[in-house]
Each structure stands twice: as structure tokens, then as C-alpha cells.
N, C-alpha and C positions, 0 to 999 in steps of 0.2 A: 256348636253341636257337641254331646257329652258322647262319648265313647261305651257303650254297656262292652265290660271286661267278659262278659258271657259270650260275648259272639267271634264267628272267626269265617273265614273265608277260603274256601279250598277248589283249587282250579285243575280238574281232572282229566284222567284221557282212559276215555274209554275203550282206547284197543281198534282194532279194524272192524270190527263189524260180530266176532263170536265171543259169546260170555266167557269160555274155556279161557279168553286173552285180557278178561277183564280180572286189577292183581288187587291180591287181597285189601293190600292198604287203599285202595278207590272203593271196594265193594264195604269197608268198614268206615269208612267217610260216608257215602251214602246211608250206611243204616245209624250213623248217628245224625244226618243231615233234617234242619227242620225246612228248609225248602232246596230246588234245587232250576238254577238258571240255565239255558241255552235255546241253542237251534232248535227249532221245531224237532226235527226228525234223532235228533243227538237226546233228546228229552224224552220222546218216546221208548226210547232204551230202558229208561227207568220204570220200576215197577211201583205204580202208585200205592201208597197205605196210608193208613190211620195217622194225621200228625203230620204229614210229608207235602207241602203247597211246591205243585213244578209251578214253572214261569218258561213257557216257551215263546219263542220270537222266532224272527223271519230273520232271513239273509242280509248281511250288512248292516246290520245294527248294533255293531259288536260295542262301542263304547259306550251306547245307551244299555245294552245288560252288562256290561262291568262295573256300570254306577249304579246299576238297580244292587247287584251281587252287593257291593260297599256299603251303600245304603242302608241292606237291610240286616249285613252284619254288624255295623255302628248302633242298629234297634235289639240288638242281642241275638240275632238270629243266627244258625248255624250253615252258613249256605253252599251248598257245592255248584261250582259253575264246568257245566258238560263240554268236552270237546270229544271230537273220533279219535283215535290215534293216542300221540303224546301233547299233550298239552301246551308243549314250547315250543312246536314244530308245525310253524302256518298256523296258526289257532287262536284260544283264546288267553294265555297268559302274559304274553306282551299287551294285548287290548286292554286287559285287566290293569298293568303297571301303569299302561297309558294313562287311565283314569285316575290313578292313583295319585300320579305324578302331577294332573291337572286339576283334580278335585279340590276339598278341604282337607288342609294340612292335617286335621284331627284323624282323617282317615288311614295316615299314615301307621298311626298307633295300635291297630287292628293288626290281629292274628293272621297272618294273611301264608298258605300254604302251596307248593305245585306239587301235584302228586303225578311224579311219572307213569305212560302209558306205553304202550306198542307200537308205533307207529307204522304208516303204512306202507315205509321204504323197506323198514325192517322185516315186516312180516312178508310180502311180497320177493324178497330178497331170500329167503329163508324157506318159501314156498317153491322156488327156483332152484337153489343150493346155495350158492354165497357169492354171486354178483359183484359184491362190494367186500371182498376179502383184500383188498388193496383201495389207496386213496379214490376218495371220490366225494362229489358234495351234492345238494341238493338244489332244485332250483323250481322257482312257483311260477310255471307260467301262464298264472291268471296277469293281464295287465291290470285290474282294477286301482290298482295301492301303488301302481310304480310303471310308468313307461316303458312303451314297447322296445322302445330304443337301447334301455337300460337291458333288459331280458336278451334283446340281441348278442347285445358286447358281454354277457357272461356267458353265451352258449358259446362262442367262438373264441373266450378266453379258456375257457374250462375244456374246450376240445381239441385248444392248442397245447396246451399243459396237459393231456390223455390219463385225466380223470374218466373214471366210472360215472355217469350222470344217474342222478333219481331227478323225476319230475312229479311235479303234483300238480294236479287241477291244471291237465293237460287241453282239455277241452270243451267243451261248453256250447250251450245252445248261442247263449248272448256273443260267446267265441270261435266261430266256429270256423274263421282263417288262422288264429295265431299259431296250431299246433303244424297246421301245413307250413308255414312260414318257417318254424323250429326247425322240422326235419326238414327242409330243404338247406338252411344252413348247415345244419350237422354233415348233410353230405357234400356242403362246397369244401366245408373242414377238414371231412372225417372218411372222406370216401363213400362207398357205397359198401364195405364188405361188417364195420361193428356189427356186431352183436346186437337189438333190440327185445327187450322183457317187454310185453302187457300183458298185466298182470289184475286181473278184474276183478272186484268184489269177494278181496281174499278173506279166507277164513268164512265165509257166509256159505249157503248151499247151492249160489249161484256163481261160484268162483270157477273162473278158466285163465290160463297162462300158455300164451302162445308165443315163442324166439323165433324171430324173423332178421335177416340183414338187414341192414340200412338200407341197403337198396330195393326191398321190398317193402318198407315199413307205409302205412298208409296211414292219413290224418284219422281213416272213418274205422281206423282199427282202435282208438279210446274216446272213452269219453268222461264226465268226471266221477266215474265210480274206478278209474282204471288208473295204475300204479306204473309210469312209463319206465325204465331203467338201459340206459343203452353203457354198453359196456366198453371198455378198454380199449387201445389197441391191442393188449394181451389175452383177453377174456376170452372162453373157448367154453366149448360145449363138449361132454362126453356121451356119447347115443348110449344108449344100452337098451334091453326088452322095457316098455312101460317110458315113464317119462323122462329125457334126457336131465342132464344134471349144467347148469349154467355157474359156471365159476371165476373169479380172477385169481390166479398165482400171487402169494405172498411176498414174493420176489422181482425186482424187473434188473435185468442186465446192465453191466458197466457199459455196456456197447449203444445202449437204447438211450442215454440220458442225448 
């Protein structure tokens, strides 16, 4: 296969769900973009025009549109491939290397870009006050791509080591014990008193964010439009008129390691 030196590949993130959080360098890829690859609902984000072929797909097919994306930039095409959020976060820029890595060597030689987005720990975190202003990590607990087993032993390592958690793709129709499962761990871990963020359809016109203790937190309180974040053993809330402010200190004591 001959490589057309015209084409290039750019794997983007759209932000959480409001244009205000999509950033310039994605929205200037897309108006130079002659087609553009993803998820159904991630592809509908884009506004169709003259010159512009989408390619929407369904769920789980992620390495068949990161070989269509390769494909049809090795044919000279200019393509951007859609995720929500940031692009290296659960998404599609690792799917994309995947293919890269297993495709034809020629493809390697391709223009190949990740254009950072918002992602949806960030923005959710941010909509709250700063959740995650001290260590903390992220954890996917969809099981599709990785054993339940595996998701166990990181929720009870990460809440032994009292990391801030972000969760994504909390829970699911097809899933719809794994997230009770979670928080039942979290509180053989963690006690009943953390902190818990859901944080739902941030940035969109159907956004709410509710802090509950662990020990009230309930599976049927997310679902996968919903941004879980359960916080420290430091993390603390400050009330005020209007909506409380959820933070961690940037500080943790010689006394607490």
C-alpha cells in the first residue's frame, strides 16, 4: 500500500457534552477534516457540511473505525476520529495505536495526531470545586475489556493507599450489579463516612450533582452518563447559600502516612 503524503489522522475529544468545552485546536481540525469517524452519538456532535463524509458506528467496534480512520488517511483523506471527553482517557486513541500497531507497517508512516479534550473526571471535578486537588486516579468500571476480578483488586488497592477515585462507565443496562458491587467494597475499605460526587451530564442542560457519604451512596444514583468521584479520607465539603463546594486539601499530615 502507497502511503498519499496528503492525508493525516487526528483523534479527538470532544469535551463532555457543551461546545463552550470543545478547544479550538479540535474545532480547527474538524473544519479542515474531509471525513470524520466514531460513535454514533459522538458523530452527531458534528455539524455536517459541504465536503465533510461522517462515518458513524455502534458500540464496540472500536478497532474496525480505527482501521477504517487509517485507511482512509493512507487514501489521502483528512480524517478526525470523535471521542467525548479527552481522547486518551478510556476512548479512542489507544484503539487507534492498537490498530496501528497491528495493521500494515505502511501505516505507520501516516500523520497520525491526539488532540487533547476535557475530560469527564475534569470537568465534573470542577463543577464540584476540586475533588481531586490531591492524589488520585481513575478507574473504568465497565468489565468489558478487563475482568471483574482485576477492577476489584484496584478499588481496594487505591482505597487502601486513600486516593480520591474518579470512575467512569459506572453503570449500565448490560451492568447493572458491577457498580453495587464497587460500592459495597469501597465501604468494606473505606467505611461508610467518604465523600461520594455523581455528577451527571456535566456541562449539558441536563446536568445535576449530588455529595452523598458512602454510606448513603446508592448503585440506582448513576448511570453511564454519570461521573462517579468519591473522595479521600481528607476531602470535606464546605456548605454555604447555593451549592456546597467539595474539595481535597493540598496537604496531607506527617501523622496520617
Amino acid at each position: 500500500m502507497t502511503i498519499s503524503a496528503s492525508g493525516w489522522v487526528a483523534v479527538a475529544g470532544l469535551g463532555p457534552g457543551s461546545e463552550a468545552m470543545v478547544t479550538p485546536e479540535v474545532s480547527a481540525a474538524l473544519a479542515e477534516a474531509t471525513d470524520v469517524v466514531g460513535y454514533i452519538p459522538y458523530v452527531a456532535r458534528v455539524t455536517p457540511r459541504a465536503g465533510l463524509t461522517l462515518h458513524p458506528s455502534d458500540n464496540r467496534v472500536e478497532l474496525d473505525r480505527a482501521a477504517l480512520a487509517l485507511d482512509l488517511a493512507a487514501q489521502g483523506r483528512r480524517v478526525v476520529v470523535v471521542s467525548s471527553g479527552d481522547p486518551g482517557v478510556f476512548a479512542m486513541a489507544s484503539a487507534l495505536f492498537e490498530a496501528l500497531e497491528a495493521g500494515p507497517s505502511t501505516w505507520r508512516e501516516l500523520d497520525v495526531r491526539v488532540l487533547p479534550g476535557i475530560t469527564a473526571m475534569l470537568a465534573a471535578a470542577a463543577r464540584a470545586g476540586a475533588p481531586l486537588g490531591h492524589d488520585f486516579c481513575a478507574i473504568n468500571l465497565s468489565d468489558n475489556l478487563k475482568p471483574w476480578s482485576v477492577i476489584e483488586r484496584r478499588l481496594r488497592l487505591a482505597a487502601e493507599a486513600d486516593f480520591a477515585m474518579a470512575f467512569y462507565n459506572p453503570r449500565s443496562r448490560a451492568r447493572p450489579q458491577g457498580f453495587a458491587r464497587a460500592l459495597e467494597v469501597l465501604r468494606e475499605a473505606c467505611g461508610d463516612d467518604r465523600l461520594v460526587l455523581f455528577a451527571r451530564a456535566v456541562s449539558t442542560p441536563e446536568e445535576t450533582l449530588r455529595i452523598v457519604p458512602l454510606g448513603q451512596a446508592d448503585a440506582g444514583m448513576a448511570d453511564m452518563r454519570t461521573m462517579v468521584i468519591v473522595g479521600s479520607s481528607r476531602t470535606r465539603v464546605i456548605e454555604r447559600a447555593g451549592s456546597p463546594i467539595l474539595y481535597t486539601p493540598r496537604s496531607v499530615p506527617e501523622d496520617a502516612a
